[in-house]
C-alpha positions in Angstrom: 70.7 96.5 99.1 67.3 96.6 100.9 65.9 94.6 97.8 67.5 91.7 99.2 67.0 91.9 102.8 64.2 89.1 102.5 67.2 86.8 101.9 68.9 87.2 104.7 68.9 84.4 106.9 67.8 82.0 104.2 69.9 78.6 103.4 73.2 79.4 100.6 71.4 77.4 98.3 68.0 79.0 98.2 70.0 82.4 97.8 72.3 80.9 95.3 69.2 79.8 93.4 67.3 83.6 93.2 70.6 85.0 92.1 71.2 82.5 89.3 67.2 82.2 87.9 68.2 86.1 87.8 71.5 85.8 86.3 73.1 88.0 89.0 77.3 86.8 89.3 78.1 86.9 93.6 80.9 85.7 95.7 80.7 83.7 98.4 82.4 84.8 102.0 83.0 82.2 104.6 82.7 83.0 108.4 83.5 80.0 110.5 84.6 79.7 114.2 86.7 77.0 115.6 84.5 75.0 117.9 81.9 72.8 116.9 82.0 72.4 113.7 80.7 69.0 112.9 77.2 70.6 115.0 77.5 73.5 113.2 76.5 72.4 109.2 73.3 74.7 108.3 74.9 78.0 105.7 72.9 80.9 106.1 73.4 84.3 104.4 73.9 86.9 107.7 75.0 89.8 105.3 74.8 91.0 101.7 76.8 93.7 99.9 77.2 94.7 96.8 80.9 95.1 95.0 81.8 96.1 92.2 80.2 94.4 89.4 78.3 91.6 91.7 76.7 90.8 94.8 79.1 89.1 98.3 76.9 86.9 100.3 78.8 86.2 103.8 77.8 83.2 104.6 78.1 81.2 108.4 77.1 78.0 109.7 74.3 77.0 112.6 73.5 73.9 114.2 70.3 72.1 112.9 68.1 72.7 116.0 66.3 68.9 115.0 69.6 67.1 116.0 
């Protein structure tokens, strides 16, 4: 899994994007807390894994430092 270590910490969609141009099926794992969640709307990839015949991307959400 060390091949994909540069994505970690990259937005879902950029990840979503390598693994489809390379035609790689993955899952998608939620981790979300309870409190603020309306600050809290950035997905980023924290961990990849691979299963059995495709990739899981866990996924959680940070605030958008900007706001």
């Amino acid at each position: 899994m060390k091949e994909y270590n540069r994505l970690l910490g990259l937005h879902l969609d950029d990840v979503k994007e390598f693994f489809d141009n390379k035609n790689i099926k993955y899952t998608i794992t939620e981790i979300r807390g309870r409190k603020d969640k309306d600050k809290l709307i950035i997905p980023r990839v924290i961990k990849i894994s691979q299963r059995e015949n495709s990739i899981e991307l866990i996924v959680t959400y940070f605030s958008d430092s900007l706001l």
